[in-house]
C-alpha positions, 0 to 999 in steps of 0.5 A: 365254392367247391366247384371252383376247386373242382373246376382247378383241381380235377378239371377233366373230371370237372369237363366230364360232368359238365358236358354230361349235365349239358346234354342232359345225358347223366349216367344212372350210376356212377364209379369214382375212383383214384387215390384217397384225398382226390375229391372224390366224395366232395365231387360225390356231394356236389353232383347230388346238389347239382341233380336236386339243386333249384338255384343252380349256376348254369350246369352245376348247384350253387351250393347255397340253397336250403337244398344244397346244404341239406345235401351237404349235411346229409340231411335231404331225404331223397340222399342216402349215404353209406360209409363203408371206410369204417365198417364193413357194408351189410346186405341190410343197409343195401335192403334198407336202401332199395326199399327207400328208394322203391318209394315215392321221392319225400322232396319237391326235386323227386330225385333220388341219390345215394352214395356209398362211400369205398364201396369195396368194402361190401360183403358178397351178399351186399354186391350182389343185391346192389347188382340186381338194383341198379340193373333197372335204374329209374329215371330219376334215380343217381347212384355214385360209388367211390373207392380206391381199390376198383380191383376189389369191386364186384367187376359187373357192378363195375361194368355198369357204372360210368367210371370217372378216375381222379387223379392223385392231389399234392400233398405237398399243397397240404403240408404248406397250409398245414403250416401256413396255419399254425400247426406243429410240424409233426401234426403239419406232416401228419394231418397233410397225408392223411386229409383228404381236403384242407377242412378235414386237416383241421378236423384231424389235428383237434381230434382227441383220437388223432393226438391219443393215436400220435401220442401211443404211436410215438411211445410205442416205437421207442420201446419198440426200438429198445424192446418190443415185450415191453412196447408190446405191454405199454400198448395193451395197457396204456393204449387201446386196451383201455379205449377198448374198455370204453363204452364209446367202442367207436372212439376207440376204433377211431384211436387204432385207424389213425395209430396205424395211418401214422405207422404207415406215414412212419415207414413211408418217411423210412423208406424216403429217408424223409425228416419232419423237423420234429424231434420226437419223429426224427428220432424213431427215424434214426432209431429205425436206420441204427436198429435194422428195422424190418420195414417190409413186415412191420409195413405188412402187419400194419396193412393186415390190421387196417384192412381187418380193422373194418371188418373186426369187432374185437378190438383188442384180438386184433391188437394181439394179432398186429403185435404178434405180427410185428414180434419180428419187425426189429433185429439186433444190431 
């Protein structure tokens, strides 16, 4: 049970709600901030089953009932939630949101939640109409935004929220069960940085865009370190090109976001002089210290196109652009 986890993992986030749903003095909004990986969407969906839940356990739902695991499929017609990690939030799915919700509840609990998930990634017109809606909240309506980055959330959207901070998970846990479950040790190192809970792991390393990603990100750099007018064709041609090509644009999307989650694990391990145990990594680690790799820029350009990978449509212009970026990421010995 999630709560479990919850109750060991956040436990002052955990005693914080707890002691709100006792009082029965929930805030109408929300703010969840903290590191990527701290559980805050999990706790997200918790408190949604929590506030709809008929079976509950005391404060918290019992994460077992047909309501519950509606809520945590996205299924329940009373919870809305937006996703802002892979595309920019639009003022029309905030519209579409606050015209649900001007309607009478379609569920038997008559609450209303939505959760928009890194909430920072809404444009200006999408924060300001969201604004005007949670100034007057109704009684039996729960909002809960979720970011990483409060510093680039509208601040009087902040400033009418409870904020609740998470504190940063190991990830060393993560890397011992990856292993513990079988996994190689370059997906065990991979999939332990970029999972945010023990089942997304899983999700990661069987992803055929998550092994296209390592496989083009390997290949990649050891051209990369040799020459980059060739490693820059090769992934052109070999990579997301042909994905961008593709009809199923999203899969391609998926293909790039873990390509440069994989290069920002690759310079952290550079700058932590951190080995995998896997030959292939190590290598390019090795290459990298033999080759006066230019970390600070290469660490940038990557930045840049993950932050513009949200916002762009043009797959392959935003690929040119990273390349073009990253043309002076090496020097000679």
């Amino acid at each position: 049970m999630f709560r479990e986890t919850l109750q060991s993992q956040q436990p002052v986030v955990f005693r914080t709600l707890t002691n709100a749903m006792k009082r029965g003095q929930l805030s109408h909004c929300y703010l969840f901030t903290g590191p990527k990986g701290s559980l805050q969407q999990e706790t997200a969906i918790l408190l949604a089953q929590s506030v709809i839940c008929s079976e509950k356990k005391e404060e918290w739902a019992c994460e077992q009932c047909i309501e519950c695991m509606q809520v945590y499929n996205r299924e329940y017609a009373d919870l809305i939630f937006i996703d802002g990690s892979r595309e920019t939030i639009k003022i029309e799915q905030i519209n579409k949101l606050q015209q649900q919700f001007s309607q009478t509840a379609l569920s038997k609990a008559g609450f209303k939640v939505f959760i928009i998930n890194d909430c920072e990634n809404m444009t200006g017109k999408a924060s300001n109409s969201l604004l005007k809606f949670i100034e007057e909240p109704s009684s039996n309506t729960l909002g809960i935004f979720i970011t990483s980055q409060v510093n680039r959330v509208l601040p009087t959207i902040v400033s009418r929220c409870q904020q609740i901070s998470f504190r940063p998970l190991s990830a060393a846990a993560f890397h011992s069960e990856a292993l513990e479950k079988g996994m190689d040790a370059i997906d065990a190192h991979l999939v332990s940085a970029m999972a945010h809970t023990s089942g997304e792991m899983e999700e990661i390393r069987n992803s055929d865009s998550y092994q296209a990603a390592v496989r083009y990100f390997i290949e990649f750099m050891n051209y990369y370190f040799d020459d980059f007018r060739t490693a820059m064709l090769y992934l052109q041609d070999n990579g997301f090109k042909v994905n961008a090509r593709s009809k199923d644009n999203k899969k391609s999307r998926e293909v790039c976001g873990y390509f440069l989650q994989t290069a920002t694990i690759f310079v952290n391990d550079y700058h932590s002089h951190v080995r995998c145990d896997d030959q292939s990594w190590d290598s390019l680690l090795e290459k990298a210290e033999n080759r006066k790799f230019d970390s600070r820029l290469f660490l940038e350009a990557v930045s840049q196109t993950r932050d513009a990978l949200i916002r762009s449509a043009n797959l392959a212009l935003l690929t040119d652009q990273m390349l073009y970026k990253l043309s002076g990421g090496i020097n000679d010995k």
